[in-house]
N, C-alpha and C positions, 0 to 999 in steps of 0.2 A: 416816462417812468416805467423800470422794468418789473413784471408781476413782482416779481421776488422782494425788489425796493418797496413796492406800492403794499404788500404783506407785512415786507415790517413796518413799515409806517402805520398801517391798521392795527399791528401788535403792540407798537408805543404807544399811542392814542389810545388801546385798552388797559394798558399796564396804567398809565396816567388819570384813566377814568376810575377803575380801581384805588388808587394809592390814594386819589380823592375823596372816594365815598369813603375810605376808614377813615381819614385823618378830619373830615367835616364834624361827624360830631363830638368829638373832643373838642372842637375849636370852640361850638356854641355852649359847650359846659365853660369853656375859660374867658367869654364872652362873659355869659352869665352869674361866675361868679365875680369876676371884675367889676358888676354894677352898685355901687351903692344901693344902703336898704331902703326900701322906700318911706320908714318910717327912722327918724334919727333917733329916737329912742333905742332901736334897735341896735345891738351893734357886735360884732363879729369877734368873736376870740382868737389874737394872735397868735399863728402858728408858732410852737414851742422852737420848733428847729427854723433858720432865714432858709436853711436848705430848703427846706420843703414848699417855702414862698416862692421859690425862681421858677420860672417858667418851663412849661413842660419840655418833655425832651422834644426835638425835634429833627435830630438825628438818626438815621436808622440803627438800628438794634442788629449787632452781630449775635447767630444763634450757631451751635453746633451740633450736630445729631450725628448719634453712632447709632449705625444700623450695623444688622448682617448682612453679611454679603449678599444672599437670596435676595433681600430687601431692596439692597441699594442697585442688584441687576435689574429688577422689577422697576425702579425708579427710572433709572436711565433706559430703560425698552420705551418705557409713555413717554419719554422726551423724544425720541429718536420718533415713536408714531405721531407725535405731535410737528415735529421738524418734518416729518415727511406729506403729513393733513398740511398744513399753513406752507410747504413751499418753500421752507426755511432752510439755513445751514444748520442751525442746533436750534433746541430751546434749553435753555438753562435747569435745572433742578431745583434752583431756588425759585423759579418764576413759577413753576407748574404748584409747591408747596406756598406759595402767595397765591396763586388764586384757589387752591384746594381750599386754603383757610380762609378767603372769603367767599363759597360758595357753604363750604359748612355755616358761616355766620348770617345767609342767609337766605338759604335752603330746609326748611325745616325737617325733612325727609331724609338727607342727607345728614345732617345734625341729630337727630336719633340714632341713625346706622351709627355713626362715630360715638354715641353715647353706650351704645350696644356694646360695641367690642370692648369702647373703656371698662365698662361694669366686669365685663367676661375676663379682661386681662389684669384684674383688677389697677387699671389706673395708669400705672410705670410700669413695664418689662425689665425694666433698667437697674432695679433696686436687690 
């Protein structure tokens, strides 16, 4: 196996290790509520909507972000110094915004800084 292959292969395997630590604990919240109550006296108020009954999504969510261009060169520089750290042909700009957002989720250090700027830009730039 050539480094290059044996690299992405170690970047699938994280990407997968990742996509599993988000999607776990949703899974034991819909475990959880799935159980009957342990007491039958108890008993649970039907969701007004059948919608809101089905099962969660499990499909990924397409998202779209308008950047400035500043922005969006700045994105694509860390994907090219990441493709060139890992030994890659590219890394994606969605993959580097998937682990950003789960190192914010659970980074607390990191998670501040981002709460920092939210505060200072108040929130949306967008609006």
């Amino acid at each position: 196996m050539s480094a290059a292959s044996k690299r992405s292969a170690e970047l699938a395997a994280r990407m997968k290790a990742v996509t599993a630590a988000t999607t776990a604990p949703a899974a034991a919240v819909d475990q959880a509520a799935a159980r009957p109550p342990a007491d039958p006296q108890i008993r649970r108020s039907a969701p007004a909507d059948h919608a809101a009954a089905a099962a969660p999504r499990t499909r990924p969510v397409r998202m779209t972000v308008e950047m400035a261009p500043v922005e969006h060169r700045r994105l694509r520089r860390l994907c090219q110094r990441y493709a060139e750290d890992l030994d890659l042909p590219d890394v994606a700009s969605a993959e580097v915004v998937r682990v950003l957002v789960e190192l914010a989720a659970t980074d607390d250090d990191l998670a501040a800084r981002v709460g920092h700027v939210l505060r200072r830009t108040g929130g949306n730039r967008r609006r």
